[in-house]
C-alpha angles and dihedrals in degrees: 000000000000119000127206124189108209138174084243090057126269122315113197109192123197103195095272100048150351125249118198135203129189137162096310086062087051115260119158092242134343086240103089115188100177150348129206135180120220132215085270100052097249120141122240117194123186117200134168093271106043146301135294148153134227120235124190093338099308119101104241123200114242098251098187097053115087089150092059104050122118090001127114105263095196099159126029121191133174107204125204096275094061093254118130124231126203127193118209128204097221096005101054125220132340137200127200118194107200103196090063091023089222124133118225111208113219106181138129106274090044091075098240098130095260121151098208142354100244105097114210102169155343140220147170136229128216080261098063094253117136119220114215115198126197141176092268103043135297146285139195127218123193124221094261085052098252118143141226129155127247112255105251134123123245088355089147088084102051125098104210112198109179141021128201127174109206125206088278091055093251116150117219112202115210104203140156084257101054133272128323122207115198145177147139083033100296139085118276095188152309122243108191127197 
């Protein structure tokens, strides 16, 4: 099957035909930012209004969120400890654990080092630690949730829009100002386009 979040709901097509659902179907909102697939095949989907799975066909509310209701889900990530992260577009990022099925808030008045609130990707480094990138730079937060920011210069002003972790553990930082290449902690170098 192929999925495609649209701004019109989520069409799922099978190879013969498509099949939509949109807010009669219940999803949380028509406007579909993103979909994921976790390690146990089950279907994420972020939309403008919230966050929920699909089950056997049939779009299921997220029963356990009651911080993500009603917010901009843009961006969705399972990280290699099995937690869900889920990037906002005005509420930051959020992390839900689901051993102990508790979110964790990183935003910006929450003190968490984060630039701005709009969400646009995650990633994860050889450590564990998941990089979260905004409009506005980038953090790291360790596996025991503590932060600390990426070292790069300036990098308030960057949007970075994608993160990507090759087979030597370099992160490669897609971002509105070119590419970023880092790794050890420190910046390789910036192509920029």
């Amino acid at each position: 099957e192929i999925i495609f979040g649209t701004y019109d709901g989520l069409s799922v097509y099978n190879g013969f035909r498509f099949k939509n659902y949109t807010e009669k179907q219940h999803l949380p909102s028509n406007t579909v930012y993103v979909t994921y697939i976790d390690r146990n095949n089950k279907l994420w989907i972020g939309t403008q209004n919230g966050v929920c799975t699909m089950e056997n066909g049939k779009i299921v509310p997220f029963t356990k969120d009651s911080v993500l209701a009603g917010k901009g889900v843009f961006t969705i990530y399972e990280d290699a400890g099995g937690n869900m992260w889920f990037g906002t577009t005005k509420h930051g990022a959020v992390k839900y654990v689901p051993s102990t099925r508790k979110f964790i808030s990183f935003t910006v008045e929450n003190g968490n080092l984060l630039s701005d609130n709009f969400i646009r990707s995650f990633g994860e480094d050889h450590k564990g630690n998941v990089i979260i990138g905004t409009v506005a730079g980038c953090v790291i937060i360790s596996p025991d949730n503590k932060k600390s920011k990426l070292n790069i210069k300036m990098q308030e002003f960057v949007g970075f829009t994608s993160i990507f972790r090759d087979r030597q553990n370099i992160l490669w930082l897609a971002s509105e100002n070119g590419i970023y290449k880092y790794a050890n902690d420190k910046l390789i170098n910036h192509f920029t386009i």
